[in-house]
LUMMAR-895463 format. One line per 10 residues: number of its first residue (from 1); for each residue x, y, z of C-alpha. Coordinates in Angstrom, 2 decimals, decimal comma. Example, Ala and Ser with C-alpha at 12.3 -4.5 7.8 and 13.67 -1.06 7.14 Angstrom:
1 = 12,30/-4,50/7,80; 13,67/-1,06/7,14;
This chain:
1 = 6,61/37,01/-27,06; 6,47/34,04/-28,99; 3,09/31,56/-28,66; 4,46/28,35/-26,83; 4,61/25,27/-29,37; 3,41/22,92/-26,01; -0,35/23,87/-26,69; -3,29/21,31/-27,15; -2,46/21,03/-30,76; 0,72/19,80/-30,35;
11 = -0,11/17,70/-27,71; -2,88/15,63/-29,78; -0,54/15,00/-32,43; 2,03/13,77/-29,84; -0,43/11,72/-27,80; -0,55/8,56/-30,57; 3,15/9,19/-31,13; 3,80/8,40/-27,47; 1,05/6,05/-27,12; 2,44/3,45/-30,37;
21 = 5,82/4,25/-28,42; 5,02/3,06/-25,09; 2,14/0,75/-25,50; 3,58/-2,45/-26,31; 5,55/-1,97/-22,64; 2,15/-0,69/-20,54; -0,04/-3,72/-22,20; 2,84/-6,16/-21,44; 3,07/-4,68/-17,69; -1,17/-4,83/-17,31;
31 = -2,21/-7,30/-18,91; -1,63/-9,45/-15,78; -4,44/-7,58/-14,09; -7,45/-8,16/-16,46; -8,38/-11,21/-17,43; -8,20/-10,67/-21,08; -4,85/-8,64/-22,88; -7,23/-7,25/-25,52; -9,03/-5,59/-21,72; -5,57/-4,29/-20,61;
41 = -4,83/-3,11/-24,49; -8,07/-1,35/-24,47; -7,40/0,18/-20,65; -4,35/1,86/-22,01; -5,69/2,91/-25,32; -8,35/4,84/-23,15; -6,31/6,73/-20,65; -4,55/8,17/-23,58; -7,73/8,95/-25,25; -9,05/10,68/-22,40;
51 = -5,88/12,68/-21,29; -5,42/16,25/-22,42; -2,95/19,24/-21,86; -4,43/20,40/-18,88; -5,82/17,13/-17,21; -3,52/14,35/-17,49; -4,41/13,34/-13,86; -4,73/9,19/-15,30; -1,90/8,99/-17,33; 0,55/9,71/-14,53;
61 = -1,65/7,39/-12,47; -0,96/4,98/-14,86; 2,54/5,49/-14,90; 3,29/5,63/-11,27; 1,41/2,12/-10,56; 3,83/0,47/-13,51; 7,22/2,64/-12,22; 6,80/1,35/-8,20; 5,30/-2,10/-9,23; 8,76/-2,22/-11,67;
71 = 11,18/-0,80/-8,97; 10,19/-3,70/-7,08; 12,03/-6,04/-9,12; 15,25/-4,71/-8,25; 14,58/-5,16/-4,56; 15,60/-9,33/-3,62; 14,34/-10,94/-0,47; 13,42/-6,90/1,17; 9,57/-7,42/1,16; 9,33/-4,61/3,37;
81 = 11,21/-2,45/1,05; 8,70/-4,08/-1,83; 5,68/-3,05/0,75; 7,16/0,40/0,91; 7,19/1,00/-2,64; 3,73/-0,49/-2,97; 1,70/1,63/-0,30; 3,64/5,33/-1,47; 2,30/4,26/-4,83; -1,09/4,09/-3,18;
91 = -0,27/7,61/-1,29; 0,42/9,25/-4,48; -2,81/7,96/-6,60; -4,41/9,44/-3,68; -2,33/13,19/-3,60; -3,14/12,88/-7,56; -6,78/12,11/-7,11; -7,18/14,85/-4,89; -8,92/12,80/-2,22; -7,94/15,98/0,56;
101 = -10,73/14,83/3,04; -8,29/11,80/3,91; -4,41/13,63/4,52; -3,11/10,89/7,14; -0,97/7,69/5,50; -2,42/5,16/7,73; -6,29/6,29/6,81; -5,55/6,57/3,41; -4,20/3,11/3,38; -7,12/2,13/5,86;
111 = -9,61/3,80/2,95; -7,88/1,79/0,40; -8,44/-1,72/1,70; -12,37/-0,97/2,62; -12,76/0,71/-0,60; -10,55/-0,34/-3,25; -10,22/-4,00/-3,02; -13,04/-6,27/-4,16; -14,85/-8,58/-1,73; -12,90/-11,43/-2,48;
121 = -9,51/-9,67/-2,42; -10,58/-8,72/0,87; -11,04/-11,97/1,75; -8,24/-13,61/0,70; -6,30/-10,35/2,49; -8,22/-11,45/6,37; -7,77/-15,35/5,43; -4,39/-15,22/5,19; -2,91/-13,27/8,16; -3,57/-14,70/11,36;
131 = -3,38/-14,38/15,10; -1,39/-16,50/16,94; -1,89/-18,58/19,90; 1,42/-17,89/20,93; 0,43/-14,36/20,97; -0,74/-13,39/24,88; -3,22/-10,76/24,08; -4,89/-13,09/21,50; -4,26/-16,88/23,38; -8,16/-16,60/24,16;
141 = -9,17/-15,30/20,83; -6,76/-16,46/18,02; -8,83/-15,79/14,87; -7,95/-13,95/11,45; -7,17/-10,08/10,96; -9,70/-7,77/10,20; -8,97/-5,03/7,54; -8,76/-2,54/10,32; -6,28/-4,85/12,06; -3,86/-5,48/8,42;
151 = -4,19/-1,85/8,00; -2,43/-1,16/11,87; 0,29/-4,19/10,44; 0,98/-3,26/6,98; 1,28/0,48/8,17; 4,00/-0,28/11,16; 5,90/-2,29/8,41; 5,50/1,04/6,12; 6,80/3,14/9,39; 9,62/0,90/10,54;
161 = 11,57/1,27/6,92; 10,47/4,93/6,77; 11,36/5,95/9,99; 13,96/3,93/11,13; 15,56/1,92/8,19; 14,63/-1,27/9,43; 13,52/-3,92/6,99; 14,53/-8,07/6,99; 12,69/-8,65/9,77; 9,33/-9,76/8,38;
171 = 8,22/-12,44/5,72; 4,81/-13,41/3,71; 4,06/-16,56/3,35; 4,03/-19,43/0,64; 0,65/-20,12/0,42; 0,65/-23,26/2,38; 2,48/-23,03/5,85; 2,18/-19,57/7,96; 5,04/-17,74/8,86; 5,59/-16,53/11,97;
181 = 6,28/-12,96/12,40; 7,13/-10,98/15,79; 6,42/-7,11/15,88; 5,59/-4,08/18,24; 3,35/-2,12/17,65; 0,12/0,01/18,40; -3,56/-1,61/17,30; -6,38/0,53/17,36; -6,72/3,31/19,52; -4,01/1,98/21,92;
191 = -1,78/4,48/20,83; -3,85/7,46/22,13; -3,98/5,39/25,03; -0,49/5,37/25,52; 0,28/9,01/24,87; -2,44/9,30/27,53; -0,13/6,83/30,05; 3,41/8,75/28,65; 1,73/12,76/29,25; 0,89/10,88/33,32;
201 = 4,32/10,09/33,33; 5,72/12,87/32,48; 3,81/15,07/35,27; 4,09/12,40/38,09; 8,10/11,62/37,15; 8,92/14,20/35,09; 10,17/11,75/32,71; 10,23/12,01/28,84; 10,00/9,32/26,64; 9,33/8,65/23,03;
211 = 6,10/6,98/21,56; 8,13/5,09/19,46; 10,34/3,43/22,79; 7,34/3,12/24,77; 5,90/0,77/21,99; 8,90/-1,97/22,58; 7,04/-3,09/25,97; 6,15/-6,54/26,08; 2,43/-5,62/26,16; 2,32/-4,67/22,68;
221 = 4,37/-7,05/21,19; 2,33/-9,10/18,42; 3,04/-12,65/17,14; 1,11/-13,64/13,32; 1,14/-16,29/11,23; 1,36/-14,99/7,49; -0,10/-17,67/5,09; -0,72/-15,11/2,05; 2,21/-14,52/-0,17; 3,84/-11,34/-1,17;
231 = 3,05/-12,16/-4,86; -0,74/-12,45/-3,52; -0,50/-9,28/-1,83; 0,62/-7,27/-4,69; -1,66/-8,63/-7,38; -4,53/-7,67/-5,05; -3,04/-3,68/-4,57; -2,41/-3,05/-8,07; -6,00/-4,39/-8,73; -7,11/-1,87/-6,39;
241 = -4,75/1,00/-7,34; -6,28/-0,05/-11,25; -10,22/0,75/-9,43; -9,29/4,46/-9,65; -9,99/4,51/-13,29; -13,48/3,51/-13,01;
């Protein structure tokens, strides 16, 4: 049997090939996440330096971030399909990571905004989604999201397109007047509380119904007012999906 020409000869002398190829494209794609180009130059330059036959873990990180930031662009006036693209890019850096300790989507996006994001990111993420007074549940509290709180929001956007191919419904803000969005869903633990209501009607009534139907009850409808931008949020996530390489 002849010895395979894809060994870790070959793929040193094809690493600079692919690297003079493709780097003028990467650096033009990152350099709006450092502060300096030469920074975002020298970011790529690395990965490639450090990636090998058997361990190129970084450089398909790399690549991933730029492919779903890029797909974007052919999505108009869907942010939710935008969103989408944005937190499976997050999922997979994760998966190729090999963070197993944290397997479900809404943790791992949970993880991600505790973790990932700088303080300030963080802050402009909780100053710029806020409760409504016209919200019931919140007319006594209105007040800004917590991480935990964006986390329950950006994750039922996430599950609405995945699960039931709705999108158009929702919009970020321009940076100076909120929008106001309407949406069902669970915060917190109240969905274990309401499989706990839906398992007590189905042995008093015998009655089935879906998690999913029993969240359309007026009790867990929410009402925000989005000031932060879509542009704002995804600036902040690809900073944080870039926090993997160091």
């Amino acid at each position: 049997m002849s010895e395979s020409i894809f060994n870790e000869e070959w793929y040193e002398a094809w690493k600079p090939e692919e690297l003079a190829r493709r780097k003028e494209e990467l650096v033009g794609f990152y350099k709006g996440y450092f502060e300096k180009i030469e920074a975002a130059e020298e970011f790529v330059i690395n990965v490639y330096e450090k990636t090998t036959l058997t361990n190129n873990i970084e450089l398909r990180m790399m690549n991933n971030i730029k492919r779903f930031a890029t797909m974007m662009d052919d999505v108009r006036n869907k942010e939710e399909v935008k969103l989408f693209f944005l937190i499976t890019c997050i999922e997979s850096l994760y998966r190729l990571a090999n963070i197993s300790n944290i397997d479900n989507k809404r943790m791992i996006l949970k993880d991600f905004l505790e973790n990932r994001l700088t303080e300030n990111d963080q802050l402009i993420f909780t100053n710029g989604m806020k409760h409504s007074i016209a919200d019931d549940k919140y007319i006594n509290d209105v007040r800004m999201l917590d991480l935990n709180e964006i986390t329950d929001l950006l994750n039922e956007l996430r599950n609405k397109l995945v699960h039931e191919g709705v999108y158009g419904y929702f919009s970020f803000g321009d940076g100076q007047c909120p929008n106001i969005n309407i949406i069902n869903l669970y915060e917190g633990d109240e969905i274990k509380q309401a499989r706990l209501e839906i398992k007590e009607l189905k042995k008093q009534s015998d009655i089935e119904v879906d998690i999913e139907e029993y969240k359309k009850q007026d009790k867990y409808q929410r009402t925000y007012e989005i000031i932060i931008t879509f542009d704002q949020l995804k600036y902040i996530l690809i900073k944080g999906m870039i926090s993997f390489f160091k």
